[in-house]
BAMARMAR-556425 format. One record per residue: residue number from 1; x, y, z of N, C-alpha, C, CB in turn. Coordinates in nm, 3 decimals. Atoms other than C-alpha are relative to their C-alpha. Glycine has a CB too. Example, Ala and Ser with C-alpha at 12.3 -4.5 7.8 and 13.67 -1.06 7.14 Angstrom:
<nodes>
(node 1, (0.089, -0.119, 0.000), (1.230, -0.450, 0.780), (0.090, 0.120, 0.000), (-0.099, 0.003, 0.125))
(node 2, (-0.082, -0.119, -0.006), (1.367, -0.106, 0.714), (-0.077, 0.109, 0.073), (0.041, 0.046, -0.142))
</nodes>
This chain:
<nodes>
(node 1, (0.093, -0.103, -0.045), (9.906, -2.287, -7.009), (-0.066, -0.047, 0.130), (-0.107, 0.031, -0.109))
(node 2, (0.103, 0.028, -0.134), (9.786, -2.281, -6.640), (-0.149, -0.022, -0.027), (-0.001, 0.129, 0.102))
(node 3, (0.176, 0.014, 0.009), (9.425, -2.257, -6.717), (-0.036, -0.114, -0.089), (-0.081, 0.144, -0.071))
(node 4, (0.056, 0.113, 0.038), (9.425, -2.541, -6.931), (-0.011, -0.157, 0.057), (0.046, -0.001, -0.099))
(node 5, (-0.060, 0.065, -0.097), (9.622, -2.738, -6.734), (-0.105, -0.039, 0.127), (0.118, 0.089, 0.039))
(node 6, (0.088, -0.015, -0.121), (9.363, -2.623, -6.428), (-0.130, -0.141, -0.058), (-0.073, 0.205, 0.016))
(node 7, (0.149, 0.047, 0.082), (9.069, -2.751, -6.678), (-0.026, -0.167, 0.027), (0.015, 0.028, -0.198))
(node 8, (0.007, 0.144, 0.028), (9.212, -3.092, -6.759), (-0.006, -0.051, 0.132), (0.119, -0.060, -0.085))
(node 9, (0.054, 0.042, -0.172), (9.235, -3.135, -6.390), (-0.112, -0.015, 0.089), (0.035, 0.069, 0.072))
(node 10, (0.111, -0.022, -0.097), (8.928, -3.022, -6.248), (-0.150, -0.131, -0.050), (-0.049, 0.201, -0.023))
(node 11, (0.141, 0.035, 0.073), (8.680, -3.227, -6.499), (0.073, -0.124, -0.063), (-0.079, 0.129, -0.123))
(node 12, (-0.063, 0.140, 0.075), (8.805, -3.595, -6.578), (-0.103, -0.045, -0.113), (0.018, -0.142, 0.119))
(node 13, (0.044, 0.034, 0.109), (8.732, -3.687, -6.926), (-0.181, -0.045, 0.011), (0.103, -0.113, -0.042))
(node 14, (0.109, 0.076, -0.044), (8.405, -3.928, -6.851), (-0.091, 0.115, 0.016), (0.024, -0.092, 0.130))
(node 15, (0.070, -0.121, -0.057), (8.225, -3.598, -6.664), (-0.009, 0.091, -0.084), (0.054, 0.056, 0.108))
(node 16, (0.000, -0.140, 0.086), (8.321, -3.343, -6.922), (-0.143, 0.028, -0.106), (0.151, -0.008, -0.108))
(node 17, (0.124, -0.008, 0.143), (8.004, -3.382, -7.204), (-0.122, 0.033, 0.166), (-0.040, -0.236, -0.152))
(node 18, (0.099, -0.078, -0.051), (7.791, -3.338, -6.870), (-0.004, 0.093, 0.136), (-0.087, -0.083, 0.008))
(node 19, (-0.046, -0.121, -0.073), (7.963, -3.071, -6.687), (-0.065, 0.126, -0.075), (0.167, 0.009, 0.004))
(node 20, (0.017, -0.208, 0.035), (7.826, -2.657, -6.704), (0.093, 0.060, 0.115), (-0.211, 0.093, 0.036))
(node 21, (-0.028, -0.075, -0.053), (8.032, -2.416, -6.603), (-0.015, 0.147, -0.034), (0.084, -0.037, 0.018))
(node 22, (0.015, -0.128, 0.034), (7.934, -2.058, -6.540), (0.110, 0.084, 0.089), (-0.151, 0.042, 0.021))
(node 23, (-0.055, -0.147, -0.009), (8.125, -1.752, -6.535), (-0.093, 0.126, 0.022), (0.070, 0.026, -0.126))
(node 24, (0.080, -0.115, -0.050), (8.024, -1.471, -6.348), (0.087, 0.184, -0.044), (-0.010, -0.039, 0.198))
(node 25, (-0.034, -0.119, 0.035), (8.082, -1.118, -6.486), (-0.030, 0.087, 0.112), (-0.061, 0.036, -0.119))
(node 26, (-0.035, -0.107, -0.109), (8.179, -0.813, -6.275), (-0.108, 0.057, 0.000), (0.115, 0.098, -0.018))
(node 27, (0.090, -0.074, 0.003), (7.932, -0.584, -6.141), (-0.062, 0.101, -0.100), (0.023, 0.038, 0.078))
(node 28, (-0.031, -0.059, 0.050), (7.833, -0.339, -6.379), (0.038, 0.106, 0.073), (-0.060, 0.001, -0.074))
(node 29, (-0.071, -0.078, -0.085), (7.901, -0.062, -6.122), (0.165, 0.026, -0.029), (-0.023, -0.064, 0.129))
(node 30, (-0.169, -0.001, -0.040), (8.272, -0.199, -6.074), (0.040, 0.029, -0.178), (0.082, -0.201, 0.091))
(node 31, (-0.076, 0.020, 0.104), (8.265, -0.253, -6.474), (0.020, 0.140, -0.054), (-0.058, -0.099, -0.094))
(node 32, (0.003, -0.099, 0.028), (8.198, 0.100, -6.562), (0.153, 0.099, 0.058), (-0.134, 0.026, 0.042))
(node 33, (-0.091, -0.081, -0.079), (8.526, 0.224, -6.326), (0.065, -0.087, -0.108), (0.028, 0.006, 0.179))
(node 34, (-0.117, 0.044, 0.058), (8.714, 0.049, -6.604), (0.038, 0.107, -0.120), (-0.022, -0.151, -0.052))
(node 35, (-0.062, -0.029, 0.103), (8.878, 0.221, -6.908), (-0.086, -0.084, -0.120), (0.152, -0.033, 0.021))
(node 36, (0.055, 0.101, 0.132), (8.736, 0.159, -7.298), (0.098, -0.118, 0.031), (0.025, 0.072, -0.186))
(node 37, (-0.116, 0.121, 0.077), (9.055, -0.033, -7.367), (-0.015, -0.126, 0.166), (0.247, 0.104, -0.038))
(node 38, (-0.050, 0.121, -0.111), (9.040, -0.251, -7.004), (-0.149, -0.056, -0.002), (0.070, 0.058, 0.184))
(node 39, (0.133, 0.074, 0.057), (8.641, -0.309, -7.108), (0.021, -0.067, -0.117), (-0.114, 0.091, -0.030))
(node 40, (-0.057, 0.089, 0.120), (8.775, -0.458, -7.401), (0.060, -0.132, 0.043), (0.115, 0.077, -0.079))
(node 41, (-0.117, 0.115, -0.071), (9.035, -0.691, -7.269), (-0.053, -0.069, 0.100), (0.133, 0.063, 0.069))
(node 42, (0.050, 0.082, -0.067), (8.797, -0.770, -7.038), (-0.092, -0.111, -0.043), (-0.044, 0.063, 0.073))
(node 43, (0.084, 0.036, 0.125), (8.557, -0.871, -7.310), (0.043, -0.147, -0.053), (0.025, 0.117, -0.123))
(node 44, (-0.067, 0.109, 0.022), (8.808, -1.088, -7.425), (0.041, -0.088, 0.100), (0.092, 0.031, -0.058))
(node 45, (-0.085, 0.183, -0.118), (8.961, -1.294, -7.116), (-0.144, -0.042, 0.005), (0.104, 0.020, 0.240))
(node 46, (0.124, 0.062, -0.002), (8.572, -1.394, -7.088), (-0.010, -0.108, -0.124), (-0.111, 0.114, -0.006))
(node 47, (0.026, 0.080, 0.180), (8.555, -1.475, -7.485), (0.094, -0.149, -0.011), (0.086, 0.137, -0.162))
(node 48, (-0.152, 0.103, 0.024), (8.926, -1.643, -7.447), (-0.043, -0.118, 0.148), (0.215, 0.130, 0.037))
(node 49, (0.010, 0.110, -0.106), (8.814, -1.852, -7.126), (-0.132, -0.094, -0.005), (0.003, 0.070, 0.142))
(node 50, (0.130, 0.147, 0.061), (8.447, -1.957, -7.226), (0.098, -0.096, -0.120), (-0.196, 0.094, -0.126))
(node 51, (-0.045, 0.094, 0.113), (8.658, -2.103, -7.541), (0.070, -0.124, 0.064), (0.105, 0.077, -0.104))
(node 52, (-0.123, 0.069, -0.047), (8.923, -2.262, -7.325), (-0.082, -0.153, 0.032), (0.083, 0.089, 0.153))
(node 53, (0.093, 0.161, -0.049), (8.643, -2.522, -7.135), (-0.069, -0.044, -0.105), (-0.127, 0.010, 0.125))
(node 54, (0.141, 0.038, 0.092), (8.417, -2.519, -7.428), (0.121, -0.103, -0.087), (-0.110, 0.172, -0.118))
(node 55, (-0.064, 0.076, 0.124), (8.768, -2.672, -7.657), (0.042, -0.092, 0.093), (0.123, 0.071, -0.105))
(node 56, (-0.041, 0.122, -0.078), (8.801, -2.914, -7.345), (-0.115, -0.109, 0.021), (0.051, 0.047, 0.142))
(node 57, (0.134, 0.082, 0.013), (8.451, -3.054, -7.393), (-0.096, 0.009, 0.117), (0.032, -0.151, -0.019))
(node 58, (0.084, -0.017, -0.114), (8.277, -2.894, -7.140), (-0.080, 0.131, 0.012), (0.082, -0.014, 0.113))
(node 59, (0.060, -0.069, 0.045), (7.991, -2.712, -7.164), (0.021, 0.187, 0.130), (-0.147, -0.102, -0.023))
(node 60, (-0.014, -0.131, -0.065), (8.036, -2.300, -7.048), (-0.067, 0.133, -0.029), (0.115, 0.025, -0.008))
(node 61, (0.093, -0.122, 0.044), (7.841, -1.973, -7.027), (0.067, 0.082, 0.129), (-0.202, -0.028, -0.005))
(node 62, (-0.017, -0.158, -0.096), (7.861, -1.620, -6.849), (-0.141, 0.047, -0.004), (0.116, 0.143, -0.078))
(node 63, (0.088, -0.110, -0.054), (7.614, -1.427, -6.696), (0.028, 0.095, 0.102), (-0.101, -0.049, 0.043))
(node 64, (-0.007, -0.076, -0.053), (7.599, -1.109, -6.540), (0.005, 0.120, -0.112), (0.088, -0.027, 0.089))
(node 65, (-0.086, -0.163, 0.082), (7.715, -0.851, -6.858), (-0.135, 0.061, -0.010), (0.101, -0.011, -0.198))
(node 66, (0.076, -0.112, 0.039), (7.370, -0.732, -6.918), (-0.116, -0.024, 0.132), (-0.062, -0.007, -0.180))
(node 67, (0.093, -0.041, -0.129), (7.213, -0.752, -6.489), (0.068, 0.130, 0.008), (0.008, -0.102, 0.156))
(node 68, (-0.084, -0.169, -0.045), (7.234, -0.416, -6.333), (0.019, -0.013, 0.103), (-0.068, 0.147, -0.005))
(node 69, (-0.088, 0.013, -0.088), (7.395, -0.315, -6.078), (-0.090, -0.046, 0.158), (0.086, 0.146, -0.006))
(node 70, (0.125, 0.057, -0.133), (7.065, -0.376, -5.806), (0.057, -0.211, -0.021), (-0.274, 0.052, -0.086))
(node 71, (-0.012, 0.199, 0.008), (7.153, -0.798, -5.923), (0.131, -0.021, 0.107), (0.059, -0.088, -0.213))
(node 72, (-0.118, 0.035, -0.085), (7.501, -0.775, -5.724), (-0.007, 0.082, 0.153), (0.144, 0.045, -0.089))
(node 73, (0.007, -0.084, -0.139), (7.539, -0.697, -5.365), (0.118, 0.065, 0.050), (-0.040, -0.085, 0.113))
(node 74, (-0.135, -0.045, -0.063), (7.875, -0.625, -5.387), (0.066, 0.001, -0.168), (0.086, -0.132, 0.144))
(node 75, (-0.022, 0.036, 0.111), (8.107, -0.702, -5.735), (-0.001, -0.093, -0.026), (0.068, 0.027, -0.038))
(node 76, (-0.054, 0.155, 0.045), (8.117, -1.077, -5.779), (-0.159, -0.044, 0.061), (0.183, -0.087, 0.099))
(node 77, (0.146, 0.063, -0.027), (7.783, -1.179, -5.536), (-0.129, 0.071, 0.006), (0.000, -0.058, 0.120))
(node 78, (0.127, -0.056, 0.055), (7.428, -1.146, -5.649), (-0.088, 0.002, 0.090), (-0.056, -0.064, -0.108))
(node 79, (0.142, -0.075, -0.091), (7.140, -0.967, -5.461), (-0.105, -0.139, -0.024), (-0.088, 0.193, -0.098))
(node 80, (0.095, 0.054, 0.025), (6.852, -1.172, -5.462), (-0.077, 0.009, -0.134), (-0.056, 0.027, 0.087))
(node 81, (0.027, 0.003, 0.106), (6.724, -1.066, -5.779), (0.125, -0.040, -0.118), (-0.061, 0.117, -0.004))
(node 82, (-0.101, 0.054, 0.097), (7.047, -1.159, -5.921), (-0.017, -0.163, 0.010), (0.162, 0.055, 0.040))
(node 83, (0.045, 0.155, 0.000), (6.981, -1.497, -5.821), (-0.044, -0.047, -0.075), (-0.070, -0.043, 0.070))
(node 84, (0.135, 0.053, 0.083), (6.672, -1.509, -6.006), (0.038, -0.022, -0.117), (-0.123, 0.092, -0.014))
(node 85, (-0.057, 0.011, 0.125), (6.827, -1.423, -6.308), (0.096, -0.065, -0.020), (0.026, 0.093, -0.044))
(node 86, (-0.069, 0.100, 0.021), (7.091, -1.642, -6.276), (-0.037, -0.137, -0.013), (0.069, 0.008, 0.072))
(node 87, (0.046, 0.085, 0.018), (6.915, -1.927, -6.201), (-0.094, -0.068, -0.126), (-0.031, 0.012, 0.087))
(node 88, (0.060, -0.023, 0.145), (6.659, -1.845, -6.544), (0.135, -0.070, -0.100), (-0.035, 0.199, -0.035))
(node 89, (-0.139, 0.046, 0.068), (7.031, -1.906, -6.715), (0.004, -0.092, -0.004), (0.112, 0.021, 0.036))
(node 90, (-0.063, 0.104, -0.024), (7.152, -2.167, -6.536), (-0.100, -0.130, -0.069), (0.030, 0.001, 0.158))
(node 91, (0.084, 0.108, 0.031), (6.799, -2.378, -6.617), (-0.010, -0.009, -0.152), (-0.136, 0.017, 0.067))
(node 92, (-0.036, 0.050, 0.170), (6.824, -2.291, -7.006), (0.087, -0.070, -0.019), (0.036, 0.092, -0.097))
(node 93, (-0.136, 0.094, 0.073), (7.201, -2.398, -7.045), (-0.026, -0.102, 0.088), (0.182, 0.060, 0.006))
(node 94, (0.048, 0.178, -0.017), (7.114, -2.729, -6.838), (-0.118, -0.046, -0.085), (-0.056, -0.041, 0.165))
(node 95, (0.101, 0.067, 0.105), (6.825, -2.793, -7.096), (0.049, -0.002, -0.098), (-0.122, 0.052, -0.027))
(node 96, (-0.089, 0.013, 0.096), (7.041, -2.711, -7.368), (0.091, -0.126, 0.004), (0.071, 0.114, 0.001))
(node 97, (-0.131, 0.138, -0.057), (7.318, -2.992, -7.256), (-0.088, -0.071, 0.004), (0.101, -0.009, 0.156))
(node 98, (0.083, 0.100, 0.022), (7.057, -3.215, -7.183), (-0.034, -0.029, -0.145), (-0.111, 0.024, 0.071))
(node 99, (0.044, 0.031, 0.119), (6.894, -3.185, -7.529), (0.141, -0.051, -0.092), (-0.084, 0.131, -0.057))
(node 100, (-0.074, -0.009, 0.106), (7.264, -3.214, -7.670), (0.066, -0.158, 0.099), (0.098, 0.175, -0.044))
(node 101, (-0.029, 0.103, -0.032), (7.302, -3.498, -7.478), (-0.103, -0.131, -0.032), (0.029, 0.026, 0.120))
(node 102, (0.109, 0.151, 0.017), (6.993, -3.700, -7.545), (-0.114, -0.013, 0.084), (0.075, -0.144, 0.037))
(node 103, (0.042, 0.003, -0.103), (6.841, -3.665, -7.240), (-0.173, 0.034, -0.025), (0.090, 0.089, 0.084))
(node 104, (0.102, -0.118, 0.033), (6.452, -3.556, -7.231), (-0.049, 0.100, 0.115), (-0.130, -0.065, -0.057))
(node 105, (-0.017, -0.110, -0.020), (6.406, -3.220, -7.144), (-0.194, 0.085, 0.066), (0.081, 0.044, -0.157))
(node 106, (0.117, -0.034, -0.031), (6.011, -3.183, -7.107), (-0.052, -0.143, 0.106), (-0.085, 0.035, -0.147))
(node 107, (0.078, 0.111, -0.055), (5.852, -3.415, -6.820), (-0.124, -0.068, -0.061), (-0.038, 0.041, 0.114))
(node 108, (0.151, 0.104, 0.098), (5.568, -3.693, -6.982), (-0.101, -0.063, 0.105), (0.068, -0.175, -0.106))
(node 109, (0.087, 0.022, -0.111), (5.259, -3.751, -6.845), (0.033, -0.124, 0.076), (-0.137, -0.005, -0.046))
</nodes>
């Protein structure tokens, strides 16, 4: 499988427990020009590709399925308020990994 293949490549063993990778979901705009059945299937290559890194030991998330369409400036890059909300994400699932790494997660006086 190419994409696993890609995986084991991109993220050498050692790195993988404190690697995130996010996935960015389509505009909703663009997602709405899809078909039930190709919103489905889309549903899934997301479901089937977070699994793929997550069974390679590397931590993965998506955002975008529930910004609206003001978060993207186009289908793939985010407006400034998409930012925001991405970044909100991005700082949970790095506290998450941290905590599942050991790490601490709240600064001490």
């Amino acid at each position: 499988h190419d994409l696993r293949r890609g995986i084991e490549w991109s993220a050498p063993g050692p790195l993988r427990a404190r690697t995130l990778v996010m996935l960015s979901r389509n505009s909703p705009h663009y997602r709405r020009l899809l078909t039930p059945e190709e919103q489905v299937r889309d549903d899934l290559a997301y479901r089937d590709t977070l699994a793929l890194w997550r069974e390679a030991g590397i931590a993965a998330a998506e955002y975008g399925r529930d910004f609206a369409p003001e978060d993207f400036g186009d289908r793939t890059h985010l407006s400034v308020a998409g930012g925001r909300k991405l970044a909100g994400i991005v700082a949970r699932e790095i506290k998450t990994l941290a905590r599942q790494l050991g790490y601490p997660t709240e600064a001490t006086p």
